[in-house]
C-alpha positions as CSV (number, residue, x, y, z in Angstrom):
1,X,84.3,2.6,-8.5
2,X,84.7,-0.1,-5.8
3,X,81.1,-1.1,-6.1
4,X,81.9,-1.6,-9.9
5,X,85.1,-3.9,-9.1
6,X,83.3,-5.9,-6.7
7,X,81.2,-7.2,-9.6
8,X,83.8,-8.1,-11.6
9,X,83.9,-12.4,-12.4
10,X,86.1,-14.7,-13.3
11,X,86.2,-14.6,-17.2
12,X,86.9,-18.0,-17.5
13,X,83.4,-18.2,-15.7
14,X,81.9,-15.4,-18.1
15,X,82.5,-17.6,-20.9
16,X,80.0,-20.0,-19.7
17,X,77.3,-17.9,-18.5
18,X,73.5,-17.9,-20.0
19,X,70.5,-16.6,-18.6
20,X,68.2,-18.7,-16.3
21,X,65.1,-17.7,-19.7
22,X,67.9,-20.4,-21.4
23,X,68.8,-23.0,-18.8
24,X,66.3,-25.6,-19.7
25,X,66.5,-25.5,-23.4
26,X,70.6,-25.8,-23.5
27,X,71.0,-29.1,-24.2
28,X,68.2,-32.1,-24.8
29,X,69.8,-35.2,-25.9
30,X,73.6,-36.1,-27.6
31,X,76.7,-38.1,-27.4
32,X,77.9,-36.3,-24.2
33,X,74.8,-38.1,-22.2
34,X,75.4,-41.4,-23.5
35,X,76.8,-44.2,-21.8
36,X,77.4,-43.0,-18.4
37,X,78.6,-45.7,-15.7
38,X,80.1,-43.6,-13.3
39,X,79.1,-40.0,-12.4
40,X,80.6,-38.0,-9.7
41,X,79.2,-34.3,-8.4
42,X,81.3,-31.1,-7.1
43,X,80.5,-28.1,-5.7
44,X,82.7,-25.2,-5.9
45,X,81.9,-22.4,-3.9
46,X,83.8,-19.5,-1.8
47,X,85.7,-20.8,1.5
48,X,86.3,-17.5,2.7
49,X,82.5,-16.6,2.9
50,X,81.5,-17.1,6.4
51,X,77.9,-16.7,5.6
52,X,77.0,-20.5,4.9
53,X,78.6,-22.8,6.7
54,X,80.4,-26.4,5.9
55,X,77.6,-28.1,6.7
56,X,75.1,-26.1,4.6
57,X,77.4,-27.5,1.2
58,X,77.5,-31.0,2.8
59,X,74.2,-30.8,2.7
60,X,73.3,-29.6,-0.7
61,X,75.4,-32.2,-1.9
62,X,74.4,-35.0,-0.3
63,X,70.6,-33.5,-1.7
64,X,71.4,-33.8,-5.5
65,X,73.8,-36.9,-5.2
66,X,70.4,-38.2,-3.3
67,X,68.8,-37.4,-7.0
68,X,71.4,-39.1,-9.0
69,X,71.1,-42.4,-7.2
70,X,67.2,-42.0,-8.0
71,X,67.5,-41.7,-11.3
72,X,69.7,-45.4,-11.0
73,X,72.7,-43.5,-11.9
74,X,75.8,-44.7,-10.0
75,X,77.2,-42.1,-7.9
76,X,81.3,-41.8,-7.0
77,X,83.1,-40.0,-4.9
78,X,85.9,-39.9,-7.9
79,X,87.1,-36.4,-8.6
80,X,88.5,-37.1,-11.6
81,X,87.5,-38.0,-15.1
82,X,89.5,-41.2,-15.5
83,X,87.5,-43.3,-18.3
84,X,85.0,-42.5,-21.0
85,X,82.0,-43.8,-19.3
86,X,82.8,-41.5,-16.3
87,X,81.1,-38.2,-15.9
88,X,81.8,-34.9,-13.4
89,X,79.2,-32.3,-12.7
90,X,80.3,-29.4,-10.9
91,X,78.3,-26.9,-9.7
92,X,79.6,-23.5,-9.5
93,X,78.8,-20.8,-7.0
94,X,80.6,-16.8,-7.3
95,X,79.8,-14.8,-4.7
96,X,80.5,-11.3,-3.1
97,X,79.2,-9.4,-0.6
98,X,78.0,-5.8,-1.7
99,X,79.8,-2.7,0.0
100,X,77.1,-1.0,2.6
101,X,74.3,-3.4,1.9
102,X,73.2,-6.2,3.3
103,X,73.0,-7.9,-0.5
104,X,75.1,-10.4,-1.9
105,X,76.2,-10.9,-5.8
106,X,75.5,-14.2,-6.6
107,X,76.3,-16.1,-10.2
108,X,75.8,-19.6,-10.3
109,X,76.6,-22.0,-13.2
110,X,76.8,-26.0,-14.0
111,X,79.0,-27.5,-15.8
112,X,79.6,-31.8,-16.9
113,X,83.0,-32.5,-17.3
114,X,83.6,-36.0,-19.7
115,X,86.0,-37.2,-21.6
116,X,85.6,-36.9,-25.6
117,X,87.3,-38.2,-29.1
118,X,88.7,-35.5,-30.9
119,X,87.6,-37.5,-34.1
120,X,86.2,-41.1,-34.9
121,X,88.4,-43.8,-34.5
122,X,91.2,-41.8,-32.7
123,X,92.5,-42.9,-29.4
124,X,93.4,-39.5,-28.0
125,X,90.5,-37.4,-25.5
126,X,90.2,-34.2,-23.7
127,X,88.7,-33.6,-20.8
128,X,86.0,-30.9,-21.5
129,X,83.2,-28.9,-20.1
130,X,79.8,-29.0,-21.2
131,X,77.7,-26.3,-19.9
132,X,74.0,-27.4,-18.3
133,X,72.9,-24.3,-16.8
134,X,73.5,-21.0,-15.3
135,X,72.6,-16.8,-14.9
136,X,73.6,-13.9,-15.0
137,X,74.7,-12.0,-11.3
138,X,71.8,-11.8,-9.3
139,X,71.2,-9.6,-5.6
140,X,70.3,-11.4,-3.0
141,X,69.7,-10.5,0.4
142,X,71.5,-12.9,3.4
143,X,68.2,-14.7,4.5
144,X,67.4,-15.5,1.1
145,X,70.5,-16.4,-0.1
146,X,70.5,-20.0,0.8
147,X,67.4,-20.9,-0.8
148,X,68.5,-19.0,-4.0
149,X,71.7,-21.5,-4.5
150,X,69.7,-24.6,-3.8
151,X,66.4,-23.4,-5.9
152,X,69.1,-22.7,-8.9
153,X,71.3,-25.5,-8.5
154,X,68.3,-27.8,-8.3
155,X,66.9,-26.7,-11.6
156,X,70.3,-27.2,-13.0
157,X,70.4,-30.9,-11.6
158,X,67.0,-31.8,-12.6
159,X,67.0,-30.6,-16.6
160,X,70.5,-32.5,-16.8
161,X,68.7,-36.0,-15.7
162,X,65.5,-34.6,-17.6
163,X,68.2,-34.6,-20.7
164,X,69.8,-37.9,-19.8
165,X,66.6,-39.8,-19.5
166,X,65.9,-38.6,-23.1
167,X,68.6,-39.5,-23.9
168,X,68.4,-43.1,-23.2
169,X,64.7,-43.4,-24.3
170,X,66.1,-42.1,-28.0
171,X,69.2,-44.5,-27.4
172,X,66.9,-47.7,-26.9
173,X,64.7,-46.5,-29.4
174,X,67.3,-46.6,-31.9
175,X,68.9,-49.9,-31.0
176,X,65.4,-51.5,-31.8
177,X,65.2,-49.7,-35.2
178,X,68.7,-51.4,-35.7
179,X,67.8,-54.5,-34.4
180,X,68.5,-57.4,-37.7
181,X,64.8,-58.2,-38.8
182,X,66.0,-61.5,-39.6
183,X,67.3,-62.8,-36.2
184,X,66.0,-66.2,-35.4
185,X,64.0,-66.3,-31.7
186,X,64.9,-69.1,-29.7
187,X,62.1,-71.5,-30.1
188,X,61.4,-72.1,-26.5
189,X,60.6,-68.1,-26.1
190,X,59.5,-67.4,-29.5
191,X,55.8,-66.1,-30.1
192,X,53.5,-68.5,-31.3
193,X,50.3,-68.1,-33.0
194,X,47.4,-71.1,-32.4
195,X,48.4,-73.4,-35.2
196,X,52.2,-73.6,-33.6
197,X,50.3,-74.4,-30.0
198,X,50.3,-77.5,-30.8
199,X,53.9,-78.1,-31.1
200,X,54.5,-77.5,-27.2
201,X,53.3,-79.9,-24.4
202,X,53.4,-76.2,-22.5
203,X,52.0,-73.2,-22.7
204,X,52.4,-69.5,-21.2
205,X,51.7,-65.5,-21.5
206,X,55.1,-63.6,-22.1
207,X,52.8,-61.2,-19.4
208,X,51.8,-64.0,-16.9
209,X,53.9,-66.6,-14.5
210,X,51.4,-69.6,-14.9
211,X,52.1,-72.2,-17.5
212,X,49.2,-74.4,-18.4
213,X,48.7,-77.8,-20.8
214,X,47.8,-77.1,-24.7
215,X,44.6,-78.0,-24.2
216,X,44.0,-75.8,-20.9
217,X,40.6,-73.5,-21.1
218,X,43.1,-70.7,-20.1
219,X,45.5,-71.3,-22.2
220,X,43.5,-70.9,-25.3
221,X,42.3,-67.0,-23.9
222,X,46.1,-66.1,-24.5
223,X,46.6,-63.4,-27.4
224,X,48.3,-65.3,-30.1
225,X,51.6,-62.3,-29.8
226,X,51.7,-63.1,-26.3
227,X,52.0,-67.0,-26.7
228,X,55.3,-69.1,-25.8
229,X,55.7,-72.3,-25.8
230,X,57.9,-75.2,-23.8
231,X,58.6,-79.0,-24.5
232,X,59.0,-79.7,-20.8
233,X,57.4,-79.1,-17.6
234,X,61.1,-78.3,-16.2
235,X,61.8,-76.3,-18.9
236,X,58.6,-74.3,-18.1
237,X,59.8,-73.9,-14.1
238,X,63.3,-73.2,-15.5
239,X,61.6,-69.9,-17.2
240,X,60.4,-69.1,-14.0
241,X,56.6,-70.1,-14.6
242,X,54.6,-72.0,-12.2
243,X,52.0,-74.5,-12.9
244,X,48.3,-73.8,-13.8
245,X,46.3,-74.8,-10.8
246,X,43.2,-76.0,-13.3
247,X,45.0,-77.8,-15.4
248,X,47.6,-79.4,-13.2
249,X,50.5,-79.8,-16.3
């Protein structure tokens, strides 16, 4: 009957558990992964169990914030949610040592905590979790049991940045699809094909630094959609080109 207690979580905890089989299909891309300037990370495990010390959290930490900053997200040491751009992950560990057995009960889970509109246009936000990952109560021995939390909480990490980079490759993609077809280029960037060279004393590759003269033998190899032209030679530095050193402009 003891055994049976000891097993017993948190139900507030039980609420967010899925299997490890679901972890990396959870979520993929949405609203909750947009727009993130801030994001800070927490990890919530037992202080009462002697068996990994301070330094071996420190360290896990200071592991996955190490993958945040990779990813060029901007990583705080906020603990709270304070503006809508801000984002909290927490990882969560549960553990308990089994009665007459050198196993531990482990349950791990990940969670982002951000704030959200209750409807378009309203002013008022919660504060709400979004679950990224978790499983069910695993037994783990004690030598193992360190790897265990950092193998799981890894996996966690990486399919939430997996999930925020597609995220921003689907929000990009959209704001070129929305992007006014008739918005007017400004002529001394626009692409120009060969009859409009000859408007510009200057010419470059959008791809290249070198600007050469019109009539340059290089400048008439550049692809008419890669063409831009400049009335000046200062105008041409000013774009950050330098000069052609066949032609001399």
């Amino acid at each position: 009957m003891n055994a049976k207690r000891t097993l017993i979580f948190s139900a507030v905890f039980f609420t967010l558990t899925y299997s490890s089989a679901m972890a990396a299909t959870i979520i993929q891309t949405g609203p909750h992964l947009e727009n993130i300037d801030n994001i800070s990370l927490t990890i919530e495990y037992p202080k009462k169990a002697p068996v990994l010390k301070e330094h071996y959290w420190d360290g896990l930490k200071a592991q996955f914030e190490q993958k945040l900053r990779k990813a060029n997200l901007n990583v705080s040491s906020a603990e709270k949610v304070s503006s809508k751009t801000d984002v909290r992950l927490i990882v969560r560990i549960e553990l308990l040592k089994v009665p007459d057995a050198n196993l531990f009960a482990v349950r791990l889970e990940t969670v982002m905590a951000r704030q959200m509109l209750l409807t378009t246009g309203s002013d008022q936000v919660f504060i709400i979790p979004i679950p990224l990952g978790g499983h069910g109560i695993r037994f783990v021995s004690e030598k193992d049991l360190s790897d265990v939390i950092e193998n799981v909480a890894s996996r966690h990490i990486d399919q939430f940045l997996r999930n925020y980079q597609a995220t921003k490759s689907w929000q990009a993609k959209k704001a070129a699809q929305a992007r006014p077809a008739d918005t007017k280029p400004n002529p001394s960037t626009a692409t120009l094909d060969q009859t409009q060279k000859a408007k510009y004393a200057y010419i470059a590759s959008k791809s290249r630094k070198v600007f050469h003269k019109s009539d340059c033998r290089w400048a008439k190899r550049i692809k008419p959609e890669n063409l831009v032209g400049y009335n000046s030679r200062n105008e041409a530095i000013k774009a950050g080109k330098r000069p052609c050193k066949i032609c001399k402009p």
